[in-house]
C-alpha positions, 0 to 999 in steps of 0.5 A: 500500500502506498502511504503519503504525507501530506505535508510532503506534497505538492499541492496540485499532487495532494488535490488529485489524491484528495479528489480521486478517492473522495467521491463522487461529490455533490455539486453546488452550483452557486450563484452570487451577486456582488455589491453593483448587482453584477451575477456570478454562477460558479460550480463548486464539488466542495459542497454538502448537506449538514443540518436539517434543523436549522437547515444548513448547507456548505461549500467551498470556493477554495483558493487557487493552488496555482496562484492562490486567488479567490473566486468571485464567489468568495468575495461576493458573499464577502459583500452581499451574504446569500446565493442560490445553491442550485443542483446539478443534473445531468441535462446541464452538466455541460453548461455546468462545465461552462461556468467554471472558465476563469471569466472576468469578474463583470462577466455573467456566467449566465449569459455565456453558459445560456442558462436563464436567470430566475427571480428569487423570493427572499435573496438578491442572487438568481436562480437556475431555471433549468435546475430541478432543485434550488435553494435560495440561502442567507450566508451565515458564516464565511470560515477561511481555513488558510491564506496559502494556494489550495486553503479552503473558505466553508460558506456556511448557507441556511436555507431560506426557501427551496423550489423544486421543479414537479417533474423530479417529484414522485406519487408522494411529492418526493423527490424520485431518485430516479426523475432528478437524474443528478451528476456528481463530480470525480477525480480529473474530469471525470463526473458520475450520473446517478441514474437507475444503472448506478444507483442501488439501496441499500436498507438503513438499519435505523430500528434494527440492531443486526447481529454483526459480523461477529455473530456468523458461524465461523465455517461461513465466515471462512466461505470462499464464496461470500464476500464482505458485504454478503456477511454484511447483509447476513450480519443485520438480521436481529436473529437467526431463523429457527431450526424448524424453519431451517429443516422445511426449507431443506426439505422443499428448497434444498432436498435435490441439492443434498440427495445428489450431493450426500456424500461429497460434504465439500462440494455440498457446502461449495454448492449451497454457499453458492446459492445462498449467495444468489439469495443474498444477490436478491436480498433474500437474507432469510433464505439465504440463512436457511440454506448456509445453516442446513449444511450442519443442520443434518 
C-alpha cells in the first residue's frame, strides 16, 4: 500500500489524491451577486448537506493552488451574504462545465453558459431555471481555513426557501431518485450520473440492531464464496431463523441439492454457499440463512 504525507506534497499532487478517492461529490452550483448587482454562477464539488434543523448547507470556493486567488464567489458573499445553491443534473452538466472558465469578474456566467436567470423570493442572487432543485440561502458564516494556494473558505448557507421543479417529484411529492437524474463530480474530469444503472439501496438499519459480523458461524465466515458485504447483509438480521424453519426449507428448497450431493460434504457446502449467495444477490437474507445453516443442520 502506498502511504503519503501530506505535508510532503505538492499541492496540485495532494488535490488529485484528495479528489480521486473522495467521491463522487455533490455539486453546488452557486450563484452570487456582488455589491453593483453584477451575477456570478460558479460550480463548486466542495459542497454538502449538514443540518436539517436549522437547515444548513456548505461549500467551498477554495483558493487557487496555482496562484492562490479567490473566486468571485468568495468575495461576493464577502459583500452581499446569500446565493442560490442550485443542483446539478445531468441535462446541464455541460453548461455546468461552462461556468467554471476563469471569466472576468463583470462577466455573467449566465449569459455565456445560456442558462436563464430566475427571480428569487427572499435573496438578491438568481436562480437556475433549468435546475430541478434550488435553494435560495442567507450566508451565515464565511470560515477561511488558510491564506496559502489550495486553503479552503466553508460558506456556511441556511436555507431560506427551496423550489423544486414537479417533474423530479414522485406519487408522494418526493423527490424520485430516479426523475432528478443528478451528476456528481470525480477525480480529473471525470463526473458520475446517478441514474437507475448506478444507483442501488441499500436498507438503513435505523430500528434494527443486526447481529454483526461477529455473530456468523465461523465455517461461513471462512466461505470462499461470500464476500464482505454478503456477511454484511447476513450480519443485520436481529436473529437467526429457527431450526424448524431451517429443516422445511431443506426439505422443499434444498432436498435435490443434498440427495445428489450426500456424500461429497465439500462440494455440498461449495454448492449451497453458492446459492445462498444468489439469495443474498436478491436480498433474500432469510433464505439465504436457511440454506448456509442446513449444511450442519443434518
Amino acid at each position: 500500500m502506498l502511504t503519503l504525507e501530506p505535508k510532503d506534497l505538492p499541492i496540485p499532487v495532494l488535490h488529485r489524491y484528495l479528489l480521486g478517492a473522495i467521491g463522487p461529490r455533490p455539486i453546488a452550483f452557486a450563484s452570487t451577486i456582488d455589491e453593483n448587482g453584477i451575477p456570478n454562477l460558479a460550480p463548486f464539488s466542495f459542497f454538502n448537506v449538514f443540518s436539517a434543523n436549522p437547515p444548513i448547507l456548505i461549500f467551498s470556493p477554495a483558493r487557487s493552488g496555482r496562484t492562490n486567488t479567490t473566486k468571485d464567489t468568495y468575495e461576493n458573499v464577502k459583500k452581499v451574504a446569500e446565493c442560490v445553491i442550485n443542483v446539478v443534473n445531468y441535462e446541464i452538466v455541460e453548461q455546468m462545465s461552462l461556468c467554471s472558465s476563469p471569466y472576468d469578474t463583470d462577466v455573467d456566467e449566465f449569459v455565456k453558459s445560456g442558462l436563464t436567470p430566475v427571480a428569487s423570493e427572499k435573496v438578491k442572487p438568481f436562480r437556475v431555471k433549468e435546475s430541478p432543485v434550488q435553494f435560495e440561502c442567507k450566508v451565515i458564516e464565511v470560515k477561511e481555513l488558510g491564506s496559502n494556494g489550495g486553503a479552503g473558505n466553508l460558506v456556511i448557507c441556511e436555507v431560506v426557501k427551496i423550489h423544486v421543479n414537479e417533474a423530479v417529484l414522485d406519487e408522494n411529492q418526493m423527490i424520485d431518485q430516479h426523475k432528478i437524474d443528478l451528476v456528481s463530480r470525480m477525480g480529473g474530469n471525470w463526473y458520475c450520473r446517478a441514474n437507475k444503472e448506478s444507483m442501488f439501496e441499500v436498507e438503513k438499519p435505523v430500528t434494527t440492531i443486526g447481529i454483526g459480523y461477529d455473530n456468523i458461524p465461523e465455517d461461513i465466515r471462512t466461505s470462499s464464496v461470500l464476500t464482505g458485504n454478503d456477511f454484511g447483509k447476513l450480519g443485520s438480521v436481529e436473529e437467526l431463523p429457527n431450526e424448524t424453519d431451517v429443516n422445511e426449507h431443506k426439505l422443499i428448497e434444498l432436498s435435490e441439492l443434498f440427495v445428489t450431493s450426500e456424500d461429497e460434504p465439500v462440494k455440498l457446502e461449495l454448492e449451497l454457499h453458492k446459492l445462498a449467495k444468489t439469495y443474498l444477490e436478491k436480498n433474500e437474507i432469510e433464505a439465504a440463512w436457511m440454506t448456509l445453516l442446513a449444511f450442519n443442520n443434518q
